[in-house]
Backbone as CSV, one residue per row, in Angstrom:
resi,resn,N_x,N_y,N_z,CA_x,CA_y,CA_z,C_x,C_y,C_z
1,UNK,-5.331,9.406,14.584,-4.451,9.791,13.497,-5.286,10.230,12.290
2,UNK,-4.640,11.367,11.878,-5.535,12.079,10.633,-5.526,10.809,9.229
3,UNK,-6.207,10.811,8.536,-6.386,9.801,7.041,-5.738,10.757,6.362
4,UNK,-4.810,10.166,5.120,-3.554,10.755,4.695,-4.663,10.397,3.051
5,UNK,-5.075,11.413,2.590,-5.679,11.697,1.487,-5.004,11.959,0.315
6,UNK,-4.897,11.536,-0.990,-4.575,11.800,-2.308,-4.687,13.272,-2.584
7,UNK,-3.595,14.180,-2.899,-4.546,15.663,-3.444,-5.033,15.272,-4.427
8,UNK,-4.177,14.433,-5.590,-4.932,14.681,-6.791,-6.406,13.515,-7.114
9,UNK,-6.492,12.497,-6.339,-7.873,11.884,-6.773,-8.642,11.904,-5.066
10,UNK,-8.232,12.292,-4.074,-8.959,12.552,-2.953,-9.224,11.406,-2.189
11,UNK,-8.994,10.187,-2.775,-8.999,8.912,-2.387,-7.895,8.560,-0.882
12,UNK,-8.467,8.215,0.072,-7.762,7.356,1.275,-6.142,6.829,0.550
13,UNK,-5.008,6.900,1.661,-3.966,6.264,1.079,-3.870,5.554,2.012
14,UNK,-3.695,4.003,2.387,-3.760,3.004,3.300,-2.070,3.620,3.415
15,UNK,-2.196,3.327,4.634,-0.577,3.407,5.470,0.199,2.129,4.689
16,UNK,1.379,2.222,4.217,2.165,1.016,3.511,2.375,1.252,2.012
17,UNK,1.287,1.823,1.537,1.400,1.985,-0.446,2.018,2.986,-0.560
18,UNK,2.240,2.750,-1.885,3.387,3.337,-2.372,3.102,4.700,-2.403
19,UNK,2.623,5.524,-2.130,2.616,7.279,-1.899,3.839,8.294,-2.190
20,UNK,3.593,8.927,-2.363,4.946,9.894,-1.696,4.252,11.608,-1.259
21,UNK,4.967,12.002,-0.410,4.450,13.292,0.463,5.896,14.107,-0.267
22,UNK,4.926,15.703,-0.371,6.447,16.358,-0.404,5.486,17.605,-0.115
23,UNK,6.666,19.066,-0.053,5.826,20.361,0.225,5.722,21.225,-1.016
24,UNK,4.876,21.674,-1.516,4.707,22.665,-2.064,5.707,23.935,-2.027
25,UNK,6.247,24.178,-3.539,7.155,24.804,-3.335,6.603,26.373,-3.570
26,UNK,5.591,26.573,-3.291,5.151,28.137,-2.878,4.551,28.305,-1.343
27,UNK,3.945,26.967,-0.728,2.928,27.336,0.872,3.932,26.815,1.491
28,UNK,4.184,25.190,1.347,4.972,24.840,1.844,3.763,23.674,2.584
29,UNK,2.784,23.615,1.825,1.690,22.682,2.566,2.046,20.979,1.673
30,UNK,1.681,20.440,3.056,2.047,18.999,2.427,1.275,18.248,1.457
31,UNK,1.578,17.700,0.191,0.744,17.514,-1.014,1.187,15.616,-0.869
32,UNK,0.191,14.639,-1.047,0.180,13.218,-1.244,0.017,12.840,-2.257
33,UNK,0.953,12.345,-3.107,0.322,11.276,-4.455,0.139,10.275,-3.889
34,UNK,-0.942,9.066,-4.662,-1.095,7.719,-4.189,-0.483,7.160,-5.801
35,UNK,0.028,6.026,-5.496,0.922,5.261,-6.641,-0.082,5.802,-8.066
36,UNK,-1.046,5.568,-8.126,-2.075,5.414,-9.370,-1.782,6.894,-10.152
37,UNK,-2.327,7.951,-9.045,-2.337,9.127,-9.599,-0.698,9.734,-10.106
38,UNK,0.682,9.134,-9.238,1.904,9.164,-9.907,1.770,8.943,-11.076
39,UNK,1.711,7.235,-11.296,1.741,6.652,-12.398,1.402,7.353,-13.973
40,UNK,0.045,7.837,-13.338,-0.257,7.916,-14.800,-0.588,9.433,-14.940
41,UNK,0.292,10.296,-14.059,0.812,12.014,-14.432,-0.690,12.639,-13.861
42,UNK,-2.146,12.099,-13.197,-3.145,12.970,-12.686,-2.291,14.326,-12.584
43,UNK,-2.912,15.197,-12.912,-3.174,16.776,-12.134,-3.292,16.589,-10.851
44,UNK,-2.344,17.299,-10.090,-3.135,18.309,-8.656,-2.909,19.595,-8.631
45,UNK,-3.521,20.000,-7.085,-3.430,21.483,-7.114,-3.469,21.754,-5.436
46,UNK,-2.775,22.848,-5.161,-2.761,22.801,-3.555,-3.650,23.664,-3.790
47,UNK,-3.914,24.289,-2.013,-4.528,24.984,-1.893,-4.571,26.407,-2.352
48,UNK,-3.123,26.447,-2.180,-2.522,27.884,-3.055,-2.977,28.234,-3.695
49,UNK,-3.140,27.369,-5.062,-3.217,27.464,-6.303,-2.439,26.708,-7.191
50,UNK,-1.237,26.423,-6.472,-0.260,25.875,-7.464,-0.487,24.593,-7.998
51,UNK,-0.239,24.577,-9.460,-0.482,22.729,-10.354,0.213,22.322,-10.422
52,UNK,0.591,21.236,-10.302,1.647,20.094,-10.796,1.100,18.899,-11.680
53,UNK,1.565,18.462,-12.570,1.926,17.512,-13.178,1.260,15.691,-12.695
């Protein structure tokens, strides 16, 4: 099974924490927050290009 990676701090997400997966609303590629980087609004960026919040 692939390791389910943070986009925005790149960090491992242990199977069970609080995460959330959703798609990119330009590729449609799947983007992971881990609770921390939610929390406290980190930047990401897909591959696209596109930023979020």
């Amino acid at each position: 099974m692939a390791k389910i990676r943070c986009t925005s701090c790149r960090q491992e997400i242990p199977l069970g924490e609080g995460y959330v997966k959703f798609e990119c609303p330009f590729c449609e590629e799947t983007i992971y927050r881990c609770e921390k980087c939610r929390t406290f609004s980190h930047p990401y960026k897909c591959k696209c290009g596109f930023e979020g919040p």
